[in-house]
C-alpha positions in Angstrom: 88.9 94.7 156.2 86.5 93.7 153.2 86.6 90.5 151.5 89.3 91.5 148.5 91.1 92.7 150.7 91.1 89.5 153.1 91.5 87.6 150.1 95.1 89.2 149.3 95.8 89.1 152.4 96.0 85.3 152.6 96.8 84.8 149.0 100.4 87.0 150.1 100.8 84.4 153.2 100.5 81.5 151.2 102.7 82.6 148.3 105.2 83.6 150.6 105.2 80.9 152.6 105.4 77.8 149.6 107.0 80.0 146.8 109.5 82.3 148.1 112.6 80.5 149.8 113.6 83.3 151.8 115.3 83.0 155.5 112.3 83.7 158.2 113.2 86.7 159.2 113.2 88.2 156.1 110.1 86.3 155.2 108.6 87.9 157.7 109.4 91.7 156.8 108.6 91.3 153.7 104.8 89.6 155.1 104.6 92.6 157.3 105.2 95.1 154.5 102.5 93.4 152.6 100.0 93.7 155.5 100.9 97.3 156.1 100.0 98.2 152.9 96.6 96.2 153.1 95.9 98.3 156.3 96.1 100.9 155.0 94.6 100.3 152.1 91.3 99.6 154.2 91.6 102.9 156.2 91.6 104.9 153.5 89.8 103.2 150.7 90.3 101.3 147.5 91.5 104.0 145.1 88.7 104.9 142.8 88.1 105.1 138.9 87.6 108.9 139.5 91.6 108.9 141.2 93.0 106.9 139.0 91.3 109.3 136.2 93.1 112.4 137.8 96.7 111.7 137.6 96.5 110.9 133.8 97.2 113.9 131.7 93.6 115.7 130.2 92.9 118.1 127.7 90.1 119.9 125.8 90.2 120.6 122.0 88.3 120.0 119.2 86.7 116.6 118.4 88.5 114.3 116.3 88.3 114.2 112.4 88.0 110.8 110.8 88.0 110.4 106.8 88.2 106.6 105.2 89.3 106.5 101.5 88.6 106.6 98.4 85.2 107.8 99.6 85.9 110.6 101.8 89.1 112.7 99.7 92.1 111.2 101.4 94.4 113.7 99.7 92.4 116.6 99.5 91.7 116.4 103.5 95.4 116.0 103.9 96.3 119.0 101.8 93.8 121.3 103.8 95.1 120.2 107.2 98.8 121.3 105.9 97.6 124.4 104.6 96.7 125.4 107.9 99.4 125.0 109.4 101.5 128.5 110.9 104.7 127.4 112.2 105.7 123.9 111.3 104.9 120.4 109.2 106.4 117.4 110.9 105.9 114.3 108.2 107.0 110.4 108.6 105.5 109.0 105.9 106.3 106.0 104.2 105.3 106.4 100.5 104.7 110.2 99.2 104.0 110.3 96.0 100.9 112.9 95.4 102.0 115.3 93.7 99.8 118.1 95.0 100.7 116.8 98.5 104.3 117.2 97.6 103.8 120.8 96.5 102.3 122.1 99.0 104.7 121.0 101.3 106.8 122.5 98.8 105.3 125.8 99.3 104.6 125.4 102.8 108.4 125.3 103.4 108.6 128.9 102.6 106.7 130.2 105.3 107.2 127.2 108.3 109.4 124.8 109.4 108.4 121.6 106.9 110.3 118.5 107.5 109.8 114.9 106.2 111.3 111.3 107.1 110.2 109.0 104.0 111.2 105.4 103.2 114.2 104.5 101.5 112.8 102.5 99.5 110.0 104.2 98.3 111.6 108.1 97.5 112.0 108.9 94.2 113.9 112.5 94.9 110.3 114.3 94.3 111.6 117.1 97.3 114.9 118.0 97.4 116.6 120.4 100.3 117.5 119.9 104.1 114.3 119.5 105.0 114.0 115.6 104.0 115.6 112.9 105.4 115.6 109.1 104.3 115.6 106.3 106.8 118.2 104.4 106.1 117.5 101.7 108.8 117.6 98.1 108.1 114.1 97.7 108.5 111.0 99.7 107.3 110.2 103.1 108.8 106.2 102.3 108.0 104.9 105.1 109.9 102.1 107.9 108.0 101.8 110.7 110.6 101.9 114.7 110.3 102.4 117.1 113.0 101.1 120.4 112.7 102.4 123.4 114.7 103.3 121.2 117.9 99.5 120.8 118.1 97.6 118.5 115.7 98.3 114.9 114.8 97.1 113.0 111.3 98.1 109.3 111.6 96.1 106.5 110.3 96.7 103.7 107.3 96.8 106.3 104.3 100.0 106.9 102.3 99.6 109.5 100.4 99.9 107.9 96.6 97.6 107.5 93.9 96.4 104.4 95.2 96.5 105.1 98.7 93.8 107.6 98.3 91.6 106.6 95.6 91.5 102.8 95.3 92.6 101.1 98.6 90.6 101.0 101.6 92.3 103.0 103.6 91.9 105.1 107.4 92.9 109.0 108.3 92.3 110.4 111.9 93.2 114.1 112.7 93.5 114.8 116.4 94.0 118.1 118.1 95.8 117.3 121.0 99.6 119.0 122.4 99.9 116.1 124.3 99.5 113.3 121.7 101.2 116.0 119.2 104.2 115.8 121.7 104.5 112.1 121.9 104.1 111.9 118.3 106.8 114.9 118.1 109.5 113.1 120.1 109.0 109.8 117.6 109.6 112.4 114.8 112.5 113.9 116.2 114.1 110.3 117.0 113.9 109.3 113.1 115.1 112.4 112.0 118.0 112.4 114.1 118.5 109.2 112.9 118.6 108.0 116.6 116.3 104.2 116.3 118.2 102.9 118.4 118.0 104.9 121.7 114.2 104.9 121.1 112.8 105.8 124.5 109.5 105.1 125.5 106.1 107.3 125.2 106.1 110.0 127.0 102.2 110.3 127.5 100.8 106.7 127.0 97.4 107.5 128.1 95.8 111.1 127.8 92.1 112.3 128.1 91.2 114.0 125.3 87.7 115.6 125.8 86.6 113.1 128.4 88.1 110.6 125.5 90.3 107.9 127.1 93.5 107.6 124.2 96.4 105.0 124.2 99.3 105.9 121.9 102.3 103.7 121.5 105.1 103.0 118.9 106.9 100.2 117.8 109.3 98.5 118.4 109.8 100.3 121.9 106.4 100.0 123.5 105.4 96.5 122.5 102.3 97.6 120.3 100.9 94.1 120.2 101.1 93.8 124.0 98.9 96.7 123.9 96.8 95.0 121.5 96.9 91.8 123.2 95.8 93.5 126.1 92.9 95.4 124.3 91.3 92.2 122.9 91.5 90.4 126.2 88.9 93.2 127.5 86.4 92.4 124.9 82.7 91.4 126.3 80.9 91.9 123.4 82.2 91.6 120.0 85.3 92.1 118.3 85.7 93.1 114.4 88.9 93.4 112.5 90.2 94.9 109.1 93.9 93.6 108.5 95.7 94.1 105.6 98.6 91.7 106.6 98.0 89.5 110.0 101.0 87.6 110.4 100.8 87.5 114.5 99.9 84.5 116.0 100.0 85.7 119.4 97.0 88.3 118.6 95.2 85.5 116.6 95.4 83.4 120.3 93.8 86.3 122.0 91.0 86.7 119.3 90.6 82.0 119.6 90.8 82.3 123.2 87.6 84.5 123.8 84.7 83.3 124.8 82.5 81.6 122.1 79.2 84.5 123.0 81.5 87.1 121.6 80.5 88.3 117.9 84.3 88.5 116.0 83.9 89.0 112.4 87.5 89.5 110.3 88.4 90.9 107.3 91.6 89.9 105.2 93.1 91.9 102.5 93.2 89.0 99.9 96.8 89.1 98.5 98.3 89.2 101.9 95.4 86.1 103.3 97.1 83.6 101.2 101.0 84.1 102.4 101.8 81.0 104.3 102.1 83.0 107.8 99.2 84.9 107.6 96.7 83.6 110.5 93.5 83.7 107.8 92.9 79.5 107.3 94.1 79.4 110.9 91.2 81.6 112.3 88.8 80.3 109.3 89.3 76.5 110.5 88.9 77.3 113.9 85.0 78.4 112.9 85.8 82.7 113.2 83.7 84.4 110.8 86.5 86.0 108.5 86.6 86.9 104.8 88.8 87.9 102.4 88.1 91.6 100.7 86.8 91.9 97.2 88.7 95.4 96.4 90.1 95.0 93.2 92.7 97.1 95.0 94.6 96.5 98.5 92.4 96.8 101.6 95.0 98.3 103.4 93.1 99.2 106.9 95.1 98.1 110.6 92.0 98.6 112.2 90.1 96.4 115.3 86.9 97.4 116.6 85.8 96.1 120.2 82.8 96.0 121.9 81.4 99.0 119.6 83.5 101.3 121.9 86.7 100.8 121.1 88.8 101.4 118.2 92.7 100.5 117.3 93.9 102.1 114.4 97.6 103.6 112.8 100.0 102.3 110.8 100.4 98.5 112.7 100.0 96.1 111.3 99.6 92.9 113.5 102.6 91.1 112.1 106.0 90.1 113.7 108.0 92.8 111.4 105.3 95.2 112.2 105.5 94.8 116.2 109.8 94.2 116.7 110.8 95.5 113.9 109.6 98.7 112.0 109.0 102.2 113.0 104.7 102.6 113.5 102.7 104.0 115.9 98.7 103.0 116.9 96.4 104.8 118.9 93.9 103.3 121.1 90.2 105.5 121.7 87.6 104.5 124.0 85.0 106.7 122.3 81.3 105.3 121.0 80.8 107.2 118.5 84.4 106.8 116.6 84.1 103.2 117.3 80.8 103.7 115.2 82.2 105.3 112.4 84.6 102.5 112.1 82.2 100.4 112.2 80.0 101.5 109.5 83.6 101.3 107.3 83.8 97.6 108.3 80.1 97.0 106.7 80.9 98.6 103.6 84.1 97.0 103.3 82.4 93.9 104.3 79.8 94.3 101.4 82.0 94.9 99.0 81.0 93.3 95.3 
């Protein structure tokens, strides 16, 4: 029996023995089902990275596109990736209000099976027909994803409005993946059927994409800022973030918590900085290196960036509304070189004038 193992081993004993008030016989069971397990555990060996690997679902596809606005033609990427689709448009978006992003869904709808979910509050009848729905729930539906024929996903911080694309700081990713597409397809389907309150959870939390680890979640049902929580407490290195409203203060504790070696430099869309719940002073006070943008816009990004390796990104943002409250969805990627596209987005949103 190697040392971890011996180590459980007597950690089990002594829990069972001061913690759990149990009669002795079933005390004892319950300490032999433990050491079973540890036997055989030790015949067969630990379960490995490579295992644990297998039984999540993989995939291979085509890599990942990432576009950040106004520099990259937010609405014009958008456009194109609808344009291709064949069979069907799934939208949730909270605020549409491009017009050539409205017309070609428009003209899409002749050929495939185009359906949007939009805000409430921001839909201004530009589409009319059974194929839009308004969420009328009490609570913001805050999501901006696309599914394309069952088999690509766009989600990211972009809504697809004037200023959305060509003045805030904004982030688009387009992956094609079924499984993600599937997950992200069973969301849809919940808000269009109106269903919010049966939400079930993620179907495919983790995937492989490419040899790419991905996490994808929703809110409220899978707890995004556990997930988050969870993320940040992994980081070794460094941790950079680009918030436009960061209300949380459990995520704030995670980021205060970390060891002082680890580089964590913040960024705080201005307007939002100086609501009396956002964590800005709180972080600032504590001696974080964090700013506030100079867009004359919104910087509107939900983006954290750990350890140059790992990027969070979607339409959460890390705020108490925004985790139990609204409909949005965040994806996880353990991938180098996404992480360092993000990266270079933080530096120029960083060195804003």
């Amino acid at each position: 029996m190697n040392k971890l193992l011996f180590k459980f081993f007597v950690f089990s004993k002594r829990k069972l023995r001061k913690e759990v008030r149990l009669p002795f016989f079933w005390k004892q069971k319950k300490f032999n089902f433990i050491l079973l397990i540890i036997i055989l555990l030790s015949l067969n060996g630990c379960i490995t990275g490579n295992d644990i690997k297998e039984s999540i679902p993989q995939e291979t596809n085509l890599e990942p596109i990432l576009f950040f606005c106004p520099q990259d033609n937010c609405e014009g990427n958008l456009i194109e990736l609808i344009n291709q689709s064949k069979e069907s448009v799934h939208c949730a978006i909270y605020d549409l209000k491009l017009e050539n992003v409205i017309k070609v869904l428009g003209s899409k709808s002749s050929e495939a099976d185009v359906k949007l979910v939009t805000e409430k509050d921001n839909y201004e009848g530009q589409i009319k027909g059974e194929g839009v729905r308004l969420d009328k729930n009490n609570y913001y539906m805050h999501n901006k994803f696309c599914i394309i024929d069952h088999k690509i996903v766009f989600t990211g911080s972009f809504n697809p409005t004037e200023r959305g694309a060509y003045k805030n700081n904004n982030n688009g990713a387009v992956l094609y993946s079924k499984l993600l597409a599937e997950n992200y397809e069973e969301e849809f389907n919940e808000l269009w059927d109106r269903n919010l309150t049966s939400a079930s959870e993620v179907k495919y939390p983790v995937i492989y994409l490419n040899d790419m680890k991905i996490e994808n979640y929703f809110c409220p049902e899978d707890n995004c800022a556990e997930h988050v929580i969870k993320a940040i407490n992994k980081a070794e290195s460094s941790i950079y973030f680009m918030t436009f409203s960061f209300t949380n203060e459990d995520i704030a504790d995670a980021i205060l918590f970390k060891d002082t070696n680890i580089k964590i430099k913040g960024i705080f869309e201005t307007t939002q900085a100086g609501s009396q719940y956002s964590q800005y002073a709180r972080l600032r006070d504590f001696g974080l290196e964090v700013i506030k943008d100079k867009n004359g816009a919104n910087m509107h990004h939900k983006v954290f960036i750990i350890d140059n390796n790992t990027v969070i990104t979607g339409s959460f943002n890390p705020t108490g509304s925004g985790d139990k409250r609204n409909d949005e969805n965040i994806l996880i990627i353990y991938d180098r070189d996404i992480a360092e596209k993000y990266l270079d987005e933080f530096e120029n949103v960083w060195n804003l004038k």
